[in-house]
C-alpha positions in Angstrom: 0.3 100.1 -140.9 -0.3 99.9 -137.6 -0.8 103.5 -135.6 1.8 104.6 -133.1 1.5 102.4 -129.9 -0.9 100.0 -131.1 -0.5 96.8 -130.3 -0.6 94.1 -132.7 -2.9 91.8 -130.4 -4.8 94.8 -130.2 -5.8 95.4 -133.5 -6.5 91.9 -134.0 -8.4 91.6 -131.0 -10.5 94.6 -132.3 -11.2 93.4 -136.1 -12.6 89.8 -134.2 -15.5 92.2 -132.6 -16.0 94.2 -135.8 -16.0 90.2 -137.5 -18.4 89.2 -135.0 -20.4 92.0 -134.9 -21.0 91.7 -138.9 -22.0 87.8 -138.4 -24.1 88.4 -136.2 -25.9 91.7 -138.2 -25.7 89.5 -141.0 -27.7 86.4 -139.8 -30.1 89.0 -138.4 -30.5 91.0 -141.9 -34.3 90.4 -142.2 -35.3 91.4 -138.5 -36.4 94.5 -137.8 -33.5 97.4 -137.2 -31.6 96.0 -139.3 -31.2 99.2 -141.7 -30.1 101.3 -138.2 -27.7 98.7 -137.4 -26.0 98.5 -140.5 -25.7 102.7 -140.5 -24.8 102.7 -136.5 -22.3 100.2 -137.3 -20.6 102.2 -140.4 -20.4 105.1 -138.2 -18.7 103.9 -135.4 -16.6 101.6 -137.9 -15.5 105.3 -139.5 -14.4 106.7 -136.3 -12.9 103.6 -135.0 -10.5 102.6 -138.0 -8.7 105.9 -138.0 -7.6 105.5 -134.6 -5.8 102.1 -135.1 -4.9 102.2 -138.4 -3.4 104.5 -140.9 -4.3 103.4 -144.0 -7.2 106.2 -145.1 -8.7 104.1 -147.9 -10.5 101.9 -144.9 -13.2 104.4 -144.8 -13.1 104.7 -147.8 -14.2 101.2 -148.1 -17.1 102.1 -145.6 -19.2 104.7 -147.7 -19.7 103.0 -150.9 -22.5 104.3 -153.4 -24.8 101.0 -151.5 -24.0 102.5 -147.9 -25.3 105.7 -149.5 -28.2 103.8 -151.3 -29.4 102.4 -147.6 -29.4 105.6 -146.4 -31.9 106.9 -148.9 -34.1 103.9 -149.4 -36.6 102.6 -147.4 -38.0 99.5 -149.0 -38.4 95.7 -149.4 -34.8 95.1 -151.1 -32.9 96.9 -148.4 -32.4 93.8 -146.3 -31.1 92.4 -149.5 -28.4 95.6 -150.4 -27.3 95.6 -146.7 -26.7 91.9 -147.0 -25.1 92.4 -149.6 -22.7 95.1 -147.7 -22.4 93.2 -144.6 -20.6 90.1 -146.8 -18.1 92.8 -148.6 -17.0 94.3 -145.2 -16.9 90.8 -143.7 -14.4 90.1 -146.8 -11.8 92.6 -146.2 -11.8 93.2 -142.4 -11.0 89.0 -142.8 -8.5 90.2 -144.5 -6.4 91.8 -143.0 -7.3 90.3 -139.7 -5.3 87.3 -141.9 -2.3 89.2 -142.5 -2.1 90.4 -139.0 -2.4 87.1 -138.0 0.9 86.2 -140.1 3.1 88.1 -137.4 1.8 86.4 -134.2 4.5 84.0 -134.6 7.0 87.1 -134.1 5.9 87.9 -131.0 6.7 85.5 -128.1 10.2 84.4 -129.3 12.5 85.2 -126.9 15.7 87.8 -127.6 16.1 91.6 -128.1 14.8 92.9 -131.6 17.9 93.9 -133.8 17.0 94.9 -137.6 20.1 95.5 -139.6 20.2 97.9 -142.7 21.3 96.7 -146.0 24.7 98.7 -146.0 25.4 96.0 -142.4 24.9 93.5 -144.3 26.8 94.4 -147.7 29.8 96.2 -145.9 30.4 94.3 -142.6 29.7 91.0 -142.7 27.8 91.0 -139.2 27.6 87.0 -139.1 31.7 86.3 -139.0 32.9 84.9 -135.5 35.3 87.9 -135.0 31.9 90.1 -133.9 31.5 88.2 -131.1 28.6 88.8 -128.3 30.0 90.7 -126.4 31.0 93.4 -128.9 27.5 93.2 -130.3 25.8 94.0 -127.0 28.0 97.1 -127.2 27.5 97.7 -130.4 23.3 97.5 -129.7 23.8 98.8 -126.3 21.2 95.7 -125.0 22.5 94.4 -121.1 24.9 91.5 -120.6 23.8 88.3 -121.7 20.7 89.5 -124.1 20.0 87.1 -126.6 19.6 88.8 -129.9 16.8 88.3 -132.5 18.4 89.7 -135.9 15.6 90.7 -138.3 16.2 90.8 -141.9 12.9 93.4 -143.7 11.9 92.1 -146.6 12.8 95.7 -148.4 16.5 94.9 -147.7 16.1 91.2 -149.4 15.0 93.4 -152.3 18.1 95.9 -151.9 20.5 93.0 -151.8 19.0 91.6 -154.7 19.3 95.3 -156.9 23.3 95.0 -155.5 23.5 91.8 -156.7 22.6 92.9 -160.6 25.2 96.4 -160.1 27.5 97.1 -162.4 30.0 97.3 -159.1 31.7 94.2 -159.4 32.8 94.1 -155.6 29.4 95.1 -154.8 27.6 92.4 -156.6 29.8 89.9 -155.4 29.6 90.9 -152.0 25.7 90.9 -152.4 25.5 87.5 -153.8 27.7 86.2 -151.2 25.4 87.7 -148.4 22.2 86.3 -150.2 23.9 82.7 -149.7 24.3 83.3 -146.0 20.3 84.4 -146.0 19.0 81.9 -148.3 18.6 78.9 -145.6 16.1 81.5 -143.7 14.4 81.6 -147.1 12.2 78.9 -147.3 9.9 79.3 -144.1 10.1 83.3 -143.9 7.1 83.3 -140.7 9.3 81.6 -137.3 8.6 78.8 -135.8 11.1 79.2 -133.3 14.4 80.5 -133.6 17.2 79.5 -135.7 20.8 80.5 -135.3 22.6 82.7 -137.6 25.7 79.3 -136.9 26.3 77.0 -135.3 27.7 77.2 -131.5 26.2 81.0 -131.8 23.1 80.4 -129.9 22.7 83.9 -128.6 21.8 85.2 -132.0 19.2 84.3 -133.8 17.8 85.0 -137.1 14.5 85.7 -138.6 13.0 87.3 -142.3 10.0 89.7 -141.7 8.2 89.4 -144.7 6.2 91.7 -146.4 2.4 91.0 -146.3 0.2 90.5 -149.6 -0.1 93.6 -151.3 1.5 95.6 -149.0 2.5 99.4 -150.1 6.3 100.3 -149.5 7.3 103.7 -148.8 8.7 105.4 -151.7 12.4 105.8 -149.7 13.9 102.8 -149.0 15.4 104.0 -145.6 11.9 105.0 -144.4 10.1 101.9 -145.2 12.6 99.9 -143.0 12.1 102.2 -140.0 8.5 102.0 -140.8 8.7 98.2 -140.9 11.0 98.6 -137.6 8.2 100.5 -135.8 5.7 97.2 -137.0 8.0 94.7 -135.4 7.8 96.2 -132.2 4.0 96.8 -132.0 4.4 93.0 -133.0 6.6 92.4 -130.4 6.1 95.0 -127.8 9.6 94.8 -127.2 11.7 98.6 -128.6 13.7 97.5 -131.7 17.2 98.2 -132.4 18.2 99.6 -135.5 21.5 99.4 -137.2 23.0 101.1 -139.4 26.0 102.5 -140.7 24.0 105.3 -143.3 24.1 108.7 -141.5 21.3 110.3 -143.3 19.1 106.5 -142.2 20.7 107.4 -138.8 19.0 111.1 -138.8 15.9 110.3 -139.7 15.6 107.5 -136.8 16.8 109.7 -134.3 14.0 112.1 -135.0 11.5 109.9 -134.5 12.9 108.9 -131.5 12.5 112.7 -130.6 8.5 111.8 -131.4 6.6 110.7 -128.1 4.6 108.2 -130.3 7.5 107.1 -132.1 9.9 105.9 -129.0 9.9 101.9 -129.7 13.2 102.2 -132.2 16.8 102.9 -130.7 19.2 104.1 -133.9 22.8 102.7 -133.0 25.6 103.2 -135.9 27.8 100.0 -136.9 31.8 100.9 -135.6 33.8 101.7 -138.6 36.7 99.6 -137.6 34.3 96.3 -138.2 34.3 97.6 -142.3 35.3 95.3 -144.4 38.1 96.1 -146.7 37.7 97.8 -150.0 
C-alpha cells in the first residue's frame, strides 16, 4: 500500500534508485567503504520507506541479525556478509518494484475511474441498456460526455463468488448470473486497452484490478475496496468514483474524504429506483 498522495510512477521511480544504488554497491563490495556504504544506505533506506509506503515490515527487512553483524565486525569476511545483504535487499525491493509495475497498464487509459461495490453489481444490474450514459454521468456526478472506466476489485470477484455458494437462492442466482457478465474480462485481468462492457456502449468501459501476489486484504471487506480505490487513483492520478448503495460503505468513504490526504475518492450512492425487483 501506497502512502497518501504517492504516485505510483513515483514509487517506482524511487525503488529503480534504491535497485541501482544496490548494483552498483554490490559490484563495488570489495573496495574500500564498502562497510559505510552498506550502513549509510540502510539508514537512509529506513527513513525513506516509511514515507512512501505503509507497509512496516520493510524495515523490518532492513535490520536483520547480518545488518547488525556488520555493524559490530570489522574483518576479512565482511565484504562477504554485506554481499550477501546487498543480493537479499536487491531480491525484494525487485519485488515489489514487479508488482508495481503490474498497474502501469492502468494508468494512461483514457475515462473517469468508477469502482462499483458488490451490492451494484448483485442488486442493480449496472450493465442493462435502461442505465444509459447519461443517467450514469448523474449518477457519478462526472461532466457531459466523460467516458467511464468501470473497475471491478478483485475483493468483490471474491464477494460474488461467497454469494454465489449462499443459501439465498435469489442471491446465488443473481451472483452466478453477474459472474457470467464478468467472466469475458477474466482471462487478461491487467488492460491492454479498453474493452466495452457491450457492444454499441463505447463510453463505458470495463476493467478487473487484480490483487497482487501475496497481497494482505483488510479484514472488512468495505475497507479493503476503498483501500484498493485510493490505489487506483495513485495509479491513475485521476480521483476515483465510488459506488455504492451500502450506507455504512457510504460513511466510512465520506470520512475519508473529510481527510486532506485522503481526497482522491468521491462516495456517490446508487438511486433506489434502478433496484432490481425482489
Amino acid at each position: 500500500m501506497l502512502r497518501p498522495q504517492v504516485r505510483l510512477t513515483e514509487a517506482i521511480g524511487y525503488l529503480d534508485v534504491l535497485v541501482r544504488k544496490l548494483d552498483t554497491d554490490l559490484a563495488n563490495v570489495h573496495n574500500a567503504g564498502a562497510i559505510q556504504r552498506y550502513l549509510d544506505w540502510v539508514d537512509q533506506a529506513g527513513r525513506e520507506l516509511p514515507d512512501r509506503f505503509t507497509d512496516p515490515t520493510l524495515t523490518e527487512l532492513l535490520s536483520t541479525e547480518h545488518y547488525w553483524d556488520v555493524r559490530r565486525a570489522n574483518d576479512a569476511g565482511t565484504p562477504h556478509l554485506i554481499a550477501h545483504e546487498l543480493r537479499a535487499h536487491l531480491g525484494w525491493l525487485r519485488e515489489m518494484r514487479a508488482h508495481l509495475q503490474l498497474y502501469l497498464p492502468f494508468a494512461d487509459l483514457p475515462g473517469s475511474p468508477v469502482i462499483l461495490d458488490t451490492n451494484v453489481l448483485l442488486h442493480f444490474d449496472p450493465f442493462r441498456e435502461e442505465i444509459d450514459q447519461a443517467r450514469w454521468l448523474v449518477i457519478t456526478r462526472l461532466p457531459p460526455g466523460a467516458p467511464l472506466r468501470v473497475i471491478i476489485a478483485h475483493q468483490v470477484l471474491d464477494e460474488l463468488d461467497k454469494h454465489s455458494h449462499s443459501g439465498d437462492k435469489r442471491l446465488a442466482r443473481r451472483a452466478r448470473e453477474v459472474q457470467r457478465t464478468l467472466d469475458a474480462f477474466m482471462d487478461d485481468p491487467l488492460p491492454g486497452k479498453p474493452r466495452e462492457v457491450r457492444p454499441g456502449a463505447s463510453w463505458m468501459t470495463l476493467e478487473v484490478l487484480p490483487d497482487p501476489p501475496g497481497h494482505r486484504r483488510q479484514g472488512d471487506e468495505d475497507t479493503e475496496i476503498l483501500d484498493r480505490a485510493e490505489f487506483l487513483a495513485q495509479v491513475t492520478g485521476t480521483p476515483v468514483t465510488c459506488v455504492t448503495a451500502d450506507a455504512g460503505m457510504r460513511v466510512r468513504g465520506r470520512v475519508r474524504e473529510l481527510l486532506a490526504e485522503r481526497s482522491n475518492v468521491r462516495m456517490v450512492a446508487m438511486p433506489p429506483d434502478l433496484r432490481l425487483p425482489d
